[in-house]
C-alpha positions as CSV (number, residue, x, y, z in Angstrom):
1,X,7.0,7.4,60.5
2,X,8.2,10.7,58.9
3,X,11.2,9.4,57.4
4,X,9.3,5.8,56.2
5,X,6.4,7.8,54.0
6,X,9.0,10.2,52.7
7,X,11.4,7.0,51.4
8,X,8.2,5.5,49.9
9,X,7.2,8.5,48.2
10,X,10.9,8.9,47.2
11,X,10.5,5.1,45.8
12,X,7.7,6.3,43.6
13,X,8.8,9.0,42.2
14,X,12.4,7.1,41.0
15,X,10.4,4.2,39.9
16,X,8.5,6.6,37.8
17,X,11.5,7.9,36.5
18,X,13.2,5.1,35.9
19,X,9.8,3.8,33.7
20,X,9.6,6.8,31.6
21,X,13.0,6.3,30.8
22,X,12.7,3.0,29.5
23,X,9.1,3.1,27.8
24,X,10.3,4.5,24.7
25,X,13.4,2.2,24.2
26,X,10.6,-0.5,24.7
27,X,7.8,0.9,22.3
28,X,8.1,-0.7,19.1
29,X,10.5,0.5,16.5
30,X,11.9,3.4,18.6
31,X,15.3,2.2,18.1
32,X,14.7,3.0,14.8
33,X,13.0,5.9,15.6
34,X,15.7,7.4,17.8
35,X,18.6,6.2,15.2
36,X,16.7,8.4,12.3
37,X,16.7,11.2,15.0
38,X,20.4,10.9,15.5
39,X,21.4,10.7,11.1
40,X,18.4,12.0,9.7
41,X,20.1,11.1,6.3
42,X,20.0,7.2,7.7
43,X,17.7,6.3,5.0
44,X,19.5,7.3,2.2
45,X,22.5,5.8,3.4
46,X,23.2,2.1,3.5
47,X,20.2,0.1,4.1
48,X,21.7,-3.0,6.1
49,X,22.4,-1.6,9.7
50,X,18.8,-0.3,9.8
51,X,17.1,-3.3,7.9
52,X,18.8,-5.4,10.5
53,X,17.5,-3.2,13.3
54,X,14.2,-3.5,11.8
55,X,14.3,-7.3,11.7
56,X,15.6,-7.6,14.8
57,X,12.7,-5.4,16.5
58,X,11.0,-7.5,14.0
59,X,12.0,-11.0,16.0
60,X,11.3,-9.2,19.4
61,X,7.1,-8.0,18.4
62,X,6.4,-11.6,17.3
63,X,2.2,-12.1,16.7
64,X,2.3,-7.9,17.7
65,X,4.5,-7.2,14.5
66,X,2.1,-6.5,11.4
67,X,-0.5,-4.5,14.0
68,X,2.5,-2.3,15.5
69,X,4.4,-2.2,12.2
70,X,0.8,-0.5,10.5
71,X,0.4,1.6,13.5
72,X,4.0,2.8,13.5
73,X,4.6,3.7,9.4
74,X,1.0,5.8,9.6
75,X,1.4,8.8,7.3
76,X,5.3,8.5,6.7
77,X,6.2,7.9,2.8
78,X,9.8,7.5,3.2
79,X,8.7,4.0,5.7
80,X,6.5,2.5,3.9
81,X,8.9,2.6,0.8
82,X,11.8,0.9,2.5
83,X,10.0,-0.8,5.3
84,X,7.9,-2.4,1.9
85,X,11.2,-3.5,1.2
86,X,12.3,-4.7,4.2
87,X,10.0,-7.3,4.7
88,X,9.9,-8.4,1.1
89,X,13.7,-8.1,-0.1
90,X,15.6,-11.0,0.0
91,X,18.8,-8.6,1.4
92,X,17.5,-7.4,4.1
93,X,15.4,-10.2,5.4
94,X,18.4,-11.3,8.2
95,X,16.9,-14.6,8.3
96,X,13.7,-13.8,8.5
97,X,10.4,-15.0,6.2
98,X,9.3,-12.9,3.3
99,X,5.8,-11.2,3.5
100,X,5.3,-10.1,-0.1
101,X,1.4,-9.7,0.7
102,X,1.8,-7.2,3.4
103,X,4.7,-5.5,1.4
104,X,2.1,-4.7,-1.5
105,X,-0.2,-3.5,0.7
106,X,2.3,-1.3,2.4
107,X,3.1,-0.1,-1.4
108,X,-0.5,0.5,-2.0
109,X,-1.0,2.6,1.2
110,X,2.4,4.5,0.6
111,X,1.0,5.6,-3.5
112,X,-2.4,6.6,-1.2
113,X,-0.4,8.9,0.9
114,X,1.5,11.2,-2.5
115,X,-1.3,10.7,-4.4
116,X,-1.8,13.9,-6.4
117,X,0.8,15.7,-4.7
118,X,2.9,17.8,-6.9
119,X,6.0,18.3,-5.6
120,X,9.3,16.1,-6.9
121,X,9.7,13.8,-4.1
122,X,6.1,12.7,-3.6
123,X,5.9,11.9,-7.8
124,X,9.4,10.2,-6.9
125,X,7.7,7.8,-4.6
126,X,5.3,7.4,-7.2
127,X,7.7,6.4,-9.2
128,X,9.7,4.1,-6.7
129,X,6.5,2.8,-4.9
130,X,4.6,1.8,-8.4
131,X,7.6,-0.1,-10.0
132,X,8.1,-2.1,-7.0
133,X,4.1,-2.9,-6.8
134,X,4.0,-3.7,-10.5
135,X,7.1,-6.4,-9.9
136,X,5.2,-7.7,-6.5
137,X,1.4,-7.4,-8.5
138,X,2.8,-9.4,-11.3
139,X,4.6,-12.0,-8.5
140,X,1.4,-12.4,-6.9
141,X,-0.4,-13.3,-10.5
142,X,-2.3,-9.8,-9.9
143,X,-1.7,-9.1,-13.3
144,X,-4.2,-6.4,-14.0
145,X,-2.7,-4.4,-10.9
146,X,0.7,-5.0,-12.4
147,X,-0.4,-3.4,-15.7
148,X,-2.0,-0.3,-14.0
149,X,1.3,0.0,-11.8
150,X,3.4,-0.2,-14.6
151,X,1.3,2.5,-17.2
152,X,1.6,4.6,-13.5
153,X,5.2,4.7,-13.3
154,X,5.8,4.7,-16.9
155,X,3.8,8.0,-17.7
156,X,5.3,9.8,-15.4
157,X,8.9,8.9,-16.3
158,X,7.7,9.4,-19.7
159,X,6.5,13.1,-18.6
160,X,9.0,14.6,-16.3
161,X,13.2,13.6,-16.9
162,X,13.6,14.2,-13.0
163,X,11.4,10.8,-12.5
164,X,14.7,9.1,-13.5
165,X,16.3,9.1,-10.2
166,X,13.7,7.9,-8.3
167,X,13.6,4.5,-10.2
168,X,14.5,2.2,-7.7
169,X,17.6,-0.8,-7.8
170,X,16.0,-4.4,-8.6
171,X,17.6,-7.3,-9.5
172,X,18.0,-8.8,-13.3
173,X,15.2,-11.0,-12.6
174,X,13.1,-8.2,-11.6
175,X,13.9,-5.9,-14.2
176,X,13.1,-8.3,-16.7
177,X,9.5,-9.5,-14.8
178,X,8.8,-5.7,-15.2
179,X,9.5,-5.9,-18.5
180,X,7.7,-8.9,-19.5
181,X,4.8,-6.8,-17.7
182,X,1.9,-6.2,-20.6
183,X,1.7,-2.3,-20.0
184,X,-0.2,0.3,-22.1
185,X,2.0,3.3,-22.0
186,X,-0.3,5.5,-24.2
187,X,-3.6,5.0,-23.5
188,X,-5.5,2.6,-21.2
189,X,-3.6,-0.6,-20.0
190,X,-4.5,-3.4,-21.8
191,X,-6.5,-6.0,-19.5
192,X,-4.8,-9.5,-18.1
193,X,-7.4,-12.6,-17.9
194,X,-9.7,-15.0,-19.4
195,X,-11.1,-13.6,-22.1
196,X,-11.0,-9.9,-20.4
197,X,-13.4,-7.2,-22.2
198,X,-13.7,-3.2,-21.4
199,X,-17.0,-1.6,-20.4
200,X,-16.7,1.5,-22.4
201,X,-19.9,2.8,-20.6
202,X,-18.6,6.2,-19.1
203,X,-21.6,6.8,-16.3
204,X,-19.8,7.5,-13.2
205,X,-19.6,11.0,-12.7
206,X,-16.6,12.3,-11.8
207,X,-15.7,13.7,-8.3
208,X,-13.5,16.9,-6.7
209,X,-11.1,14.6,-5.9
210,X,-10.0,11.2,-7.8
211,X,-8.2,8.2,-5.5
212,X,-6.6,6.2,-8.0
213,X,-7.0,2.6,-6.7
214,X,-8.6,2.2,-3.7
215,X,-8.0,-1.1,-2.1
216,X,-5.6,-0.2,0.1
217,X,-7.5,2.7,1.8
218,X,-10.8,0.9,2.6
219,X,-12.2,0.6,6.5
220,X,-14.4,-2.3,4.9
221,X,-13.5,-4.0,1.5
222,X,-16.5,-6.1,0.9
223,X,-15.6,-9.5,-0.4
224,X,-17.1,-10.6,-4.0
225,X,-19.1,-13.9,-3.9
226,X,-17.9,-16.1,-6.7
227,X,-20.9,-16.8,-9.6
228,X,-21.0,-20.5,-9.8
229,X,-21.1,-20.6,-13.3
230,X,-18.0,-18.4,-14.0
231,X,-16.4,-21.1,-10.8
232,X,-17.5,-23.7,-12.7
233,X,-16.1,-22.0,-15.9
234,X,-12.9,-22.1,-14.6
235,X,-13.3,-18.2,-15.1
236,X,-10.7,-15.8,-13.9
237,X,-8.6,-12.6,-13.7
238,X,-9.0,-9.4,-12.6
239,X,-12.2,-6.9,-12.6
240,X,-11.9,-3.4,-11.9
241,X,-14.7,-1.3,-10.6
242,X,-14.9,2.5,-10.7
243,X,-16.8,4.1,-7.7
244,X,-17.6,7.0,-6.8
245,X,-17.6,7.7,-3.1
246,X,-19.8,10.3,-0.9
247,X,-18.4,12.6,1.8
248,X,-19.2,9.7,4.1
249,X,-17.1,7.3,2.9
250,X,-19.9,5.4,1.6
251,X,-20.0,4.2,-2.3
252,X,-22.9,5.8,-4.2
253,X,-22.1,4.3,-7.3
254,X,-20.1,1.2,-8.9
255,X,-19.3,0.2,-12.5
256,X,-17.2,-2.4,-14.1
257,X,-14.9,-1.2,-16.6
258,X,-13.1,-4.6,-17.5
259,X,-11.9,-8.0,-16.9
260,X,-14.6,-11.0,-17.4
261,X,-18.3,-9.6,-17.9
262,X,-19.4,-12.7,-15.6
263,X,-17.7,-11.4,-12.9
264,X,-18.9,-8.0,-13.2
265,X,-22.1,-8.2,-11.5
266,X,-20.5,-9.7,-8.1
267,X,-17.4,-7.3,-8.0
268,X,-19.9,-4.0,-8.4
269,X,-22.3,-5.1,-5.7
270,X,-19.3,-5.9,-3.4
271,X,-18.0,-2.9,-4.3
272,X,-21.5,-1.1,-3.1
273,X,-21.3,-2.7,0.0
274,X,-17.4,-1.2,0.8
275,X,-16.5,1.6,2.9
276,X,-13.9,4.0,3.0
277,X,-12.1,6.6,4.9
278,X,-13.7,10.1,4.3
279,X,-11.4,12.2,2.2
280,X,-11.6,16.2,2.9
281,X,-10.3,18.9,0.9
282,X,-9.5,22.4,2.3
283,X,-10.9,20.6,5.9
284,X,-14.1,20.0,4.3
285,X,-15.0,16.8,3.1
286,X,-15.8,15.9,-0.7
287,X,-16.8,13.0,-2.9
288,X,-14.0,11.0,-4.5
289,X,-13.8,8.3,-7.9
290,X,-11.2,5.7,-8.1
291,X,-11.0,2.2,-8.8
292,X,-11.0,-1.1,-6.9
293,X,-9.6,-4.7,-7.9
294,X,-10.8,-7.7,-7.3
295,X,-9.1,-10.7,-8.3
296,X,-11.1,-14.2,-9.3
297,X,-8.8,-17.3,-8.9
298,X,-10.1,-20.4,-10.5
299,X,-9.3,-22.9,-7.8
């Protein structure tokens, strides 16, 4: 009876071992994981062998992919600027289909993680991050976001010589969809749309902290109900709203500062009824302005 409980315990105990062993081989993405581990420098070697990791893990997640993929990038940089890529960029795809929708929000997550940091390889990402989201904005026929990805990346090349090294390898095609890209470079951005006008009115006060665009960071991004006469209009393009948000995450305060004035009135009160993720400063947390896009498509 002795020996029987001791080789069931004994059975336990190796079956426990043996499942520790293998959970992290099968937790998503820890291949990748442990092969970063191994050549820290993988990233900034060449992309293939890892993209095709990637896509292959990619394959094995199925319907779990985006959640898992989200979960796993969290507050990395350095992922969500080639794992943006990855899913997006016809060379490292493997076979797989394109998700340019999820790569720009990866982007736009990625520019809210180095947002107002000041050392050179978070404005690098900047850099890197804002080209590629001006390309895939402009793809998408966001062409407002394109323009203020653009005037991002360009004023900060335009500022600092060591932004030159971060600008990121595109294709002919995409260099010259960049190009075509209407950006301001001094000044404000001129607007993209049907017949797009700037609100000049200045009222929302500014906060400790400012977010830059916000879409990407909201827990709830309120959706803008389209004004049947502006439908009917055929009315479209882009409206961006300046908030100001409270220590809560709650916006306090919403004003259009371009795109269609018909459009203006839905976009602010959806942008009332949006929540965000608190932002703290020092561990204390602050009120925050920054922007948030909505686009109007004429169907």
């Amino acid at each position: 009876m002795i020996k029987q409980i001791a080789s069931l315990i004994f059975a336990i105990l190796l079956s426990a071992v043996v499942l520790q062993a293998q959970q992290p081989q099968d937790a998503p993405f820890a291949v990748i994981d442990q092969k970063v581990r191994e050549a820290p420098l993988v990233w900034a070697g060449d992309k293939q062998p890892l993209s095709k990791m990637f896509d292959d893990e990619r394959r094995r997640l199925g319907d779990d992919f985006e959640r898992e993929l989200l979960k796993w990038i969290a507050n990395d940089p350095e992922k969500h600027y080639w794992i943006s890529a990855f899913i997006e960029c016809e060379d490292y795809l493997h076979g797989n289909k394109r998700l340019p929708k999820l790569s720009l929000l990866i982007k736009q997550q990625g520019l809210a993680l180095v947002h107002g940091k000041k050392d050179v390889q978070s404005r690098g990402y900047v850099v890197g991050l804002s080209i590629t989201a001006a390309v895939l904005s402009d793809e998408l026929g966001l062409g407002l976001l394109a323009v203020l990805y653009k005037s991002q990346a360009e004023e900060l090349r335009a500022r600092d010589s060591e932004m030159g090294g971060y600008v990121p390898a595109l294709s002919k095609d995409e260099w010259d969809r960049y190009d075509n890209i209407n950006a301001s470079i001094r000044g404000r951005p001129t607007v993209i749309g049907a017949n797009p006008a700037v609100n000049t009115d200045d009222s929302i006060p500014r906060a400790p902290v400012t977010g830059g665009i916000l879409n990407g960071r909201a827990i709830k991004l309120a959706k803008p109900s389209y004004p049947r006469a502006a439908r009917e209009a055929r009315v479209s393009g882009t409206v961006e709203v300046r908030v100001l948000i409270d220590e809560t995450g709650k916006v306090i305060a919403a004003k259009a500062i371009s795109g269609h004035p018909e459009l203006w009135g839905a976009s602010e009160e959806a942008a009332r009824k949006s929540e965000f993720t608190p932002t703290k400063l020092d561990g204390r947390p602050v009120k925050v302005t920054g922007t948030i896009l909505y686009n109007f498509v004429a169907q």
